[in-house]
C-alpha positions in Angstrom: 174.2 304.8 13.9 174.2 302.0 11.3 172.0 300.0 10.1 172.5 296.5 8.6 170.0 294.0 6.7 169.7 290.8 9.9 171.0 287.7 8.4 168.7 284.5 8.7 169.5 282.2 11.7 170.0 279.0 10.8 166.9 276.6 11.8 167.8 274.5 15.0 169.0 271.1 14.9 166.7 268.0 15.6 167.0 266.4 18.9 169.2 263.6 19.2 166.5 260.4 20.7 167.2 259.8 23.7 167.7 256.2 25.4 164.1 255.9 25.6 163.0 257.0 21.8 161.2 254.2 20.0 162.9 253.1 17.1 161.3 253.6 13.4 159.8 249.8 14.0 157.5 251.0 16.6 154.9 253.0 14.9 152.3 251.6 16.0 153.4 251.3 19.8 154.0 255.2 19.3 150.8 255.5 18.2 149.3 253.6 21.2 151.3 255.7 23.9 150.1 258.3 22.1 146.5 257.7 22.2 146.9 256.7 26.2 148.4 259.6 27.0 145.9 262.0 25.5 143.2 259.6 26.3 143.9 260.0 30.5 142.4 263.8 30.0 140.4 263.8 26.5 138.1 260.8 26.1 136.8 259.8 23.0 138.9 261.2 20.4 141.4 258.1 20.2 140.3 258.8 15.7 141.7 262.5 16.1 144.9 261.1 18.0 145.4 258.7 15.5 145.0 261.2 12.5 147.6 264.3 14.1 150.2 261.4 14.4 149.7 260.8 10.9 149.7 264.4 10.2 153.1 264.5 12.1 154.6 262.2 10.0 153.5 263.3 6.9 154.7 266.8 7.5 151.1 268.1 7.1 148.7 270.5 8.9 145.5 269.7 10.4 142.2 272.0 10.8 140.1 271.3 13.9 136.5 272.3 13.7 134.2 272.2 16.2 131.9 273.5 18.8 133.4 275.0 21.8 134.4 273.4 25.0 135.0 269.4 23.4 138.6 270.3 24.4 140.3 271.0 20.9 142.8 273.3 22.7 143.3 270.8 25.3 143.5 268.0 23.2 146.4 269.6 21.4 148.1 270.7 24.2 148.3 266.8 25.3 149.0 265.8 22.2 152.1 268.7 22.3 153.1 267.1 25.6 154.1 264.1 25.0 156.4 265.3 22.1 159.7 265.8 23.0 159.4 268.7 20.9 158.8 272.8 21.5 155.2 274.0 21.6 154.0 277.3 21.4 150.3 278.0 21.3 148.9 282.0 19.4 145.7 282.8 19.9 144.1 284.4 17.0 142.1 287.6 17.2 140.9 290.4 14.9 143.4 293.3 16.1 146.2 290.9 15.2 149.4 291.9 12.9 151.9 289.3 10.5 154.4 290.4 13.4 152.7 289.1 16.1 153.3 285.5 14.6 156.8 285.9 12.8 158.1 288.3 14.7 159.8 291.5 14.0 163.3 293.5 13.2 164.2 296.0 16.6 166.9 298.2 16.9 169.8 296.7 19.6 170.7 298.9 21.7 173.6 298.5 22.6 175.4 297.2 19.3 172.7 300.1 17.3 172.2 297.3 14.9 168.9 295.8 13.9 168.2 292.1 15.0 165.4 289.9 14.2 163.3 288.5 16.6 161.4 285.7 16.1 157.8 285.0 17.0 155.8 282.4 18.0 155.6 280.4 15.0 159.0 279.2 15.6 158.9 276.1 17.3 158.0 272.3 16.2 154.6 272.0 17.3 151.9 275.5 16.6 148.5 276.0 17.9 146.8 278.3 16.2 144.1 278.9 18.5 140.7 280.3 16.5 142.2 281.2 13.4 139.3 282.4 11.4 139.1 284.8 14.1 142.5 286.5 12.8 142.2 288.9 9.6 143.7 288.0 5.9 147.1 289.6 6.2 147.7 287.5 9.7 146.0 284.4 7.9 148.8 285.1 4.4 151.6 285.2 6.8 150.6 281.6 8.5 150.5 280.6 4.5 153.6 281.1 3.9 155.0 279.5 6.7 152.8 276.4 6.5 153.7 275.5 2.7 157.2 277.1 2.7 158.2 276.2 5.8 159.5 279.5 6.3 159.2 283.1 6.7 159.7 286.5 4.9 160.7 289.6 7.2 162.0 293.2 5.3 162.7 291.1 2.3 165.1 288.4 4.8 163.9 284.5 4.9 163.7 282.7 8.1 163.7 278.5 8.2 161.6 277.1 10.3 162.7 274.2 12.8 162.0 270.9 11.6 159.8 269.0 12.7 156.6 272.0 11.9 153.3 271.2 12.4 150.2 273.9 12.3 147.0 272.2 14.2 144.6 275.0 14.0 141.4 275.5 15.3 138.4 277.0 14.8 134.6 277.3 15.9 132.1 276.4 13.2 128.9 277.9 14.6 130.2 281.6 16.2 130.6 283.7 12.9 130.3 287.5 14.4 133.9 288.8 13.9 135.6 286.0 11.9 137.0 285.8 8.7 136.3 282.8 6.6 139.7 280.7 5.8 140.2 281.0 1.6 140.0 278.4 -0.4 144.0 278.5 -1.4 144.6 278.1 2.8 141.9 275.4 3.6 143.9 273.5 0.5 147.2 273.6 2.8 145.9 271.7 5.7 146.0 267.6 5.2 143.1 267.0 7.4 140.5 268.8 8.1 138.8 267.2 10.9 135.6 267.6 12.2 135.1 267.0 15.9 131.7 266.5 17.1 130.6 265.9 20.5 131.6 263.0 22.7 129.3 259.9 23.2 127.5 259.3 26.4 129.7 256.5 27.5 132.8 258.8 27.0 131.4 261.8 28.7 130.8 260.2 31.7 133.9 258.7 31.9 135.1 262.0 31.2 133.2 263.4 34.2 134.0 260.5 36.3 137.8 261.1 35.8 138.0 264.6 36.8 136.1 264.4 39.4 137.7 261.5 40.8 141.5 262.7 40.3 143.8 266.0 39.3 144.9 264.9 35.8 148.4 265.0 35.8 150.2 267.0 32.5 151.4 264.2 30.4 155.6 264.1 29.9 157.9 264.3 26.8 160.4 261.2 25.5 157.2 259.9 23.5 158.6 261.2 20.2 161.7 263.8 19.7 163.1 264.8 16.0 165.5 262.5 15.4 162.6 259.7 15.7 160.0 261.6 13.5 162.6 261.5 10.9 163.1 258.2 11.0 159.6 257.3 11.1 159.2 259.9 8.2 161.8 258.1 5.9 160.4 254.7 6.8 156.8 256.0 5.9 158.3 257.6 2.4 159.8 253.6 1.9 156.6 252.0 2.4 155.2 249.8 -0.6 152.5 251.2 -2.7 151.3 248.9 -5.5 150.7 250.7 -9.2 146.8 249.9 -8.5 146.8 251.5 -5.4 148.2 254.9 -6.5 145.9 254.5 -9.6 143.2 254.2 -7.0 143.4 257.4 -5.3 144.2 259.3 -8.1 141.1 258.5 -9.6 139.4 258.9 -6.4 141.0 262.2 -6.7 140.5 263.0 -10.5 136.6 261.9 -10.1 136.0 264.7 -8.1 136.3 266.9 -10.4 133.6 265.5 -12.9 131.0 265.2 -10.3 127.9 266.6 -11.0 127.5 266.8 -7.2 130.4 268.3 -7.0 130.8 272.2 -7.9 134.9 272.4 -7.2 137.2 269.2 -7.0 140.2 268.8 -5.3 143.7 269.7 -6.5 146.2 267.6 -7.8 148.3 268.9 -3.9 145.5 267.1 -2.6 146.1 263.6 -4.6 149.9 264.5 -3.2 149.3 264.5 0.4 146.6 262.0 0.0 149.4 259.6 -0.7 151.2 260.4 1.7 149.0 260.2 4.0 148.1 256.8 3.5 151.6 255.6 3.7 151.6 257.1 7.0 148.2 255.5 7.6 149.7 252.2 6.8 152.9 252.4 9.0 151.2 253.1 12.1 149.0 250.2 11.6 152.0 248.1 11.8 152.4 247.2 7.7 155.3 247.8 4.8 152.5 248.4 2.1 149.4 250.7 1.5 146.2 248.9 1.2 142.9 250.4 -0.2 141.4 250.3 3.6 144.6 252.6 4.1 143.2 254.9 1.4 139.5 255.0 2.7 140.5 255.5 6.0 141.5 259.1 5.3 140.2 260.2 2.5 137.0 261.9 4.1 139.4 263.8 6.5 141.4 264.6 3.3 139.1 265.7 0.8 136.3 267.4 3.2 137.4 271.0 2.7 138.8 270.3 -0.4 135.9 270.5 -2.7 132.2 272.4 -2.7 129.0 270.8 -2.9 127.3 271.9 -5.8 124.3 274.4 -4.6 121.7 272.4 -6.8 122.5 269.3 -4.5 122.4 271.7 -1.2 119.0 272.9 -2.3 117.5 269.2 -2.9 118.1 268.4 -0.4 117.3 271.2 2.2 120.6 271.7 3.5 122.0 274.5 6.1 124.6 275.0 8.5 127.5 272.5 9.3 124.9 270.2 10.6 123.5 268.8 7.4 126.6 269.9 5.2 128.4 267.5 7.2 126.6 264.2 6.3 125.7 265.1 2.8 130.0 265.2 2.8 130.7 262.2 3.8 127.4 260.8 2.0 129.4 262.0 -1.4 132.6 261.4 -0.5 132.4 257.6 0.7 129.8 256.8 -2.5 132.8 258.7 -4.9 135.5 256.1 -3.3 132.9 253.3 -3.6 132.4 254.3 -7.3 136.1 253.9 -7.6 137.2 250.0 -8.4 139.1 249.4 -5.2 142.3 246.7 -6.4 142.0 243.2 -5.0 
């Protein structure tokens, strides 16, 4: 029998756009057939919609937090739907192993060689279903793969397809056998985006819908790869002025000489803040970032990104998601309002 090291496939190809692909031109129209096409089976979350496609274009990762049943899973899985791109969906739990996601080296056989056979993280789109429910070594494993775009099995590197997007998710109030997300992973996500519970109005449409009709699964052809790289370079080629950039970095640098503020963000975070916004600014139909661009995402991108300082928690009587939450954005939006916005 012999044994040989497996030698790293190569990552697959983007998808050539079909006849019916948008062109780069048509961010915003992607964005609205976007948001309809969720929006048939999730109501209310046109924001969240909104932020994943930016996510997408960016080539960032998104956290969803919330309580269950407001239909994070199913959201995504809509959202995945109407991608003309693969989806594969892992659902995290504590007896978990790193092979379960990247997969594993076997013994063929019939050629009595070892292959490597990939796992679930390999495709375009990820749901990571309830991650703080898997243990660290699972959780260093999704690391990798998120800010590497790639993964490490007996000492052999694997690409990942492009397109890769991790939308994770994970249940705020339910702590009994989870493990907290660290600090250096909550820093890889771009958004971190905290779902609360729909309105009336949108609930009962919500109920009135499915109990009116069989929602129907929504279909690909909304966006392949070969139109998410186009829309990625054109986003890349948007205009950002000197004063605008100077504007989110001291957004940015401010938070670390907060005295509300215990940790700041990174300077990864003033990064993908950037990019985000340029993303931001192409699916609202414009060639150049503006600073309503910049505080349109900048609680989503800086939420998990810093701590309150536990003096400011303790003034203020504050427990639980429900009153960290406001006290957040309370900081946040004053820290970009202390910041000089340019004319």
């Amino acid at each position: 029998m012999t044994s040989t090291k497996p030698t790293a496939p190569s990552a697959p190809r983007p998808n050539e756009p079909g006849p019916s692909s948008p062109s780069s031109s048509d961010a915003p129209t992607v964005l609205d057939r976007l948001t309809r096409s969720v929006g048939e089976s999730v109501i209310g979350y046109d924001a969240v919609v909104r932020l994943l496609t930016v996510a997408l274009i960016s080539e960032g990762h998104v956290l969803l937090e919330g309580v269950p049943g407001i239909a994070k899973t199913m959201l995504v899985r809509r959202f995945s739907s109407a991608l003309s791109l693969s989806f594969k969906r892992i659902q995290f739990t504590p007896d978990m192993l790193p092979s379960d996601i990247v997969g594993t080296v076997v013994l063929n056989p019939v050629s009595q060689e070892f292959e490597y056979r990939r796992g679930p993280v390999f495709a375009n789109v990820v749901l990571a279903d309830e991650i703080n429910r898997a243990p660290p070594k699972v959780q260093s494993a999704l690391l990798e793969a998120m800010q590497e775009r790639q993964v490490t099995v007996d000492g052999v590197g694997y690409p990942l397809p492009r397109p890769f997007i991790v939308i994770a998710t994970e249940n705020p109030i339910e702590q009994e056998g989870t493990y907290p997300l660290p600090e250096a992973e909550l820093d890889r996500f771009l958004f971190r985006i905290l779902m609360g519970y729909p309105s009336e109005a949108d609930e009962r449409t919500l109920l009135e819908r499915h109990t009116r009709t069989q929602i129907a699964e929504a279909t690909g052809l909304l966006l392949d790869a070969g139109t998410l790289d186009r829309l990625r370079e054109e986003a890349l080629g948007v205009a950002m002025t000197p004063e605008i950039l100077n504007f989110v970095m001291q957004i940015i640098r401010g938070t670390r000489n907060d005295a509300r503020i215990l940790m700041g963000a990174s300077p990864r975070a003033g990064v993908q803040f950037l990019r985000a916004t340029k993303a931001a600014a192409l699916l609202a139909g414009r060639s150049y970032v503006t600073p309503g661009d910049v505080k349109s995402v900048v609680f989503d991108v800086l939420n998990h990104r810093i701590l309150l300082h536990p003096d400011l928690l303790a003034q203020r009587y504050v427990t639980g998601r429900n009153g960290v939450e406001p006290l957040l954005r309370e900081v946040l939006e004053k820290r970009a309002e202390e910041v000089p916005a340019p004319r």
